[in-house]
C-alpha positions in Angstrom: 0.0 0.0 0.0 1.6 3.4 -1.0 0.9 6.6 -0.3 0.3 8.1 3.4 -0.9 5.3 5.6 -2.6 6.7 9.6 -1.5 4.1 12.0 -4.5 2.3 13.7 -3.6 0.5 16.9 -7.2 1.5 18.6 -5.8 5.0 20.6 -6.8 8.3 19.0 -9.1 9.5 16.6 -8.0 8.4 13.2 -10.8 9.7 11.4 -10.0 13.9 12.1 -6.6 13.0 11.0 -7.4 11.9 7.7 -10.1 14.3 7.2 -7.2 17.4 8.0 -5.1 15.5 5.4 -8.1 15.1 2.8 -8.7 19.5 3.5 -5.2 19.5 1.8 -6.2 17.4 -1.0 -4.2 14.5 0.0 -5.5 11.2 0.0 -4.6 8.9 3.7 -5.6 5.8 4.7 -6.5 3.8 7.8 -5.3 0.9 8.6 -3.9 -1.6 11.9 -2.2 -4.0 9.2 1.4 -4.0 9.6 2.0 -5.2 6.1 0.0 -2.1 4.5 2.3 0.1 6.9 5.7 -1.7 5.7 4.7 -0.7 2.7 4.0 3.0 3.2 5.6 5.9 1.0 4.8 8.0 4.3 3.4 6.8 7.6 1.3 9.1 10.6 1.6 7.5 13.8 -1.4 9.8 15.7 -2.1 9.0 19.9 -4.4 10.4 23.1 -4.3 8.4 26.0 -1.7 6.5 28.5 2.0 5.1 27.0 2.4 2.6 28.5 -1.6 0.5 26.7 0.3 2.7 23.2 3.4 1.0 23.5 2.2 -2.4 24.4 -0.6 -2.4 21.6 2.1 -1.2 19.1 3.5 -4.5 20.3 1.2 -6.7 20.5 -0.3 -5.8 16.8 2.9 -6.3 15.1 3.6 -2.6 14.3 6.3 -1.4 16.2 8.9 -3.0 14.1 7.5 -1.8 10.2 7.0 1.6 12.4 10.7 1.6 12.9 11.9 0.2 10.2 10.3 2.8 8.0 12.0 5.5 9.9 15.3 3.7 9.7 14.6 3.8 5.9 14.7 7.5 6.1 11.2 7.5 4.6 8.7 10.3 5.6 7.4 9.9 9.4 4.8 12.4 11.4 4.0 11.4 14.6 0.9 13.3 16.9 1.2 13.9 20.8 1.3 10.6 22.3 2.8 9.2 18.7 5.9 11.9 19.3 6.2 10.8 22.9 6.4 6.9 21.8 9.8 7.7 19.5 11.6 8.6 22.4 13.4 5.9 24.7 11.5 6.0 27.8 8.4 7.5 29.5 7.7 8.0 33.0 4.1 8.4 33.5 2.9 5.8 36.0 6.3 4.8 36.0 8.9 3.8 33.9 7.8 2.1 30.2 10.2 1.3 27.3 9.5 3.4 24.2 10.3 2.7 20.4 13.8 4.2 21.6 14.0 5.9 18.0 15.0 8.7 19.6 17.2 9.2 22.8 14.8 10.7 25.7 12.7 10.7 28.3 8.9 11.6 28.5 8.1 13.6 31.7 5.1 15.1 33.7 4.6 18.8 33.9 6.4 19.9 36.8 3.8 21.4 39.9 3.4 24.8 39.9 1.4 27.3 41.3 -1.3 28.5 39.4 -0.4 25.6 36.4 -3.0 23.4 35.5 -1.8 20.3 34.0 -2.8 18.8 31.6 -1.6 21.3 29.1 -4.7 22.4 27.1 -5.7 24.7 24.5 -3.3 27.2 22.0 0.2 28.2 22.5 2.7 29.9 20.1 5.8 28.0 19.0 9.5 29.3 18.3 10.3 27.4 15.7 14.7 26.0 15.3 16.2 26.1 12.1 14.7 25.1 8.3 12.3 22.1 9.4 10.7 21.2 6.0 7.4 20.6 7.9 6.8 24.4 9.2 7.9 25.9 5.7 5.7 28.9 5.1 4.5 29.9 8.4 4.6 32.8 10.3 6.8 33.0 13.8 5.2 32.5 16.4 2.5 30.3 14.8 -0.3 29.0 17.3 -1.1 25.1 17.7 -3.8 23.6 19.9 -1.9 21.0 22.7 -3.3 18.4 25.2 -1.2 16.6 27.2 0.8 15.9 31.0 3.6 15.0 29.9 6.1 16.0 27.2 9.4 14.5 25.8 12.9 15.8 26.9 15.1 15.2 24.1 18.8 13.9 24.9 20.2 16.1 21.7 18.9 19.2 21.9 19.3 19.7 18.3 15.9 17.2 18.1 14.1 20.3 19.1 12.5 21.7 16.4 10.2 23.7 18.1 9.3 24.8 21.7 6.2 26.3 23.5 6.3 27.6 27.2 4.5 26.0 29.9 6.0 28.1 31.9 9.5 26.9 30.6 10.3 26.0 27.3 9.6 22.2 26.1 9.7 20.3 23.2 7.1 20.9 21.1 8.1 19.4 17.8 11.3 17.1 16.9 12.6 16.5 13.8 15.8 14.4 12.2 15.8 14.1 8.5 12.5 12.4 7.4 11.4 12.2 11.1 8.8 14.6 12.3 6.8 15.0 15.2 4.3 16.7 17.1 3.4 17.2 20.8 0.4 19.6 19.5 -2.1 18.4 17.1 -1.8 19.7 13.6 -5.4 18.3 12.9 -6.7 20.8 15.4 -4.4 23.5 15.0 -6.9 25.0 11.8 -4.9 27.1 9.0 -1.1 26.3 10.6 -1.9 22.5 11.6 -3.0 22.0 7.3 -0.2 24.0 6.2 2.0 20.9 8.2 -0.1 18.0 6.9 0.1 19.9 3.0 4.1 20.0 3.9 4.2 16.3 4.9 2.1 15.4 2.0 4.4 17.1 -0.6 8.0 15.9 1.5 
């Protein structure tokens, strides 16, 4: 199966994806077959919910390894909030889970402060680092629509591709060569969140 193929493994809503993808006039399909994703020109690995059911689904289906091997490949990757978090090597929310270990990092909660409500929720503006292909065309400062507790701390800072403040700066997007990915959701983030899926689409 070519083209761009949405990752099902039963945690996030697949459906607004590909609708935000179809807005751009690119054509993405649906499916939990690990075959149809080996065979992806370009995969979207979309996620809401808890890391450690994501990781042990992406498992248990078979996808984990035609997930990685695609990105080994160098072929073009976008993951979505909990799908950015599962690159990384480990997460910490209710304790310690093994992730894909694509990338080297941890996943961490919000720290408690006063006055911060955690989860994360609603529109923040991003600073973005350096030419990533994905954010070509926007304006600095662009805003995008986040949910989440926890975020990824990547061990290279050059993974960084954009942060946000909550109060401090975080990770908001990552990106090594045809690797990109998301804390906020692009699907929800109206004008700038298309303007990423048209990017992807074209890579």
């Amino acid at each position: 199966m070519a083209g761009i193929v949405i990752v099902d493994y039963g945690m996030a809503n697949l459906r607004s994806v590909q609708k935000a993808f179809e807005r751009v006039g690119a054509a993405a399909v649906i499916t939990g077959d690990p075959g149809a994703v080996a065979a992806a020109d370009k995969v979207v690995l979309p996620g809401v919910g808890a890391f450690r059911d994501a990781i042990a689904r992406l498992r248990e289906s078979g996808l984990a390894e035609p997930i990685v091997s695609h990105i080994d490949a160098e072929r073009p990757f976008l993951g979505i909030c909990l799908g950015l978090q599962l690159l990384f090597t480990r997460s910490h929310e209710d304790g310690a889970h093994d992730g894909l270990n694509v990338l080297p990092g941890e996943v961490v909660r919000f720290p408690k402060v006063p006055g911060l409500k955690v989860p994360h929720m609603g529109w923040n503006q991003l600073r973005f680092r350096g030419a990533c292909p994905l954010f070509r065309g926007l304006p600095p400062e662009s805003a995008v629509y986040f949910v989440h507790s926890y975020y990824a701390a990547p061990a290279e800072p050059a993974l960084t591709s954009a942060t946000a403040d909550y109060p401090e700066p975080f990770a908001a997007a990552v990106w090594r060569d045809n690797l990109f990915a998301t804390q906020f959701h692009p699907e929800k983030s109206q004008d700038v969140g298309l303007t990423m899926l048209k990017n992807f689409a074209r890579l």
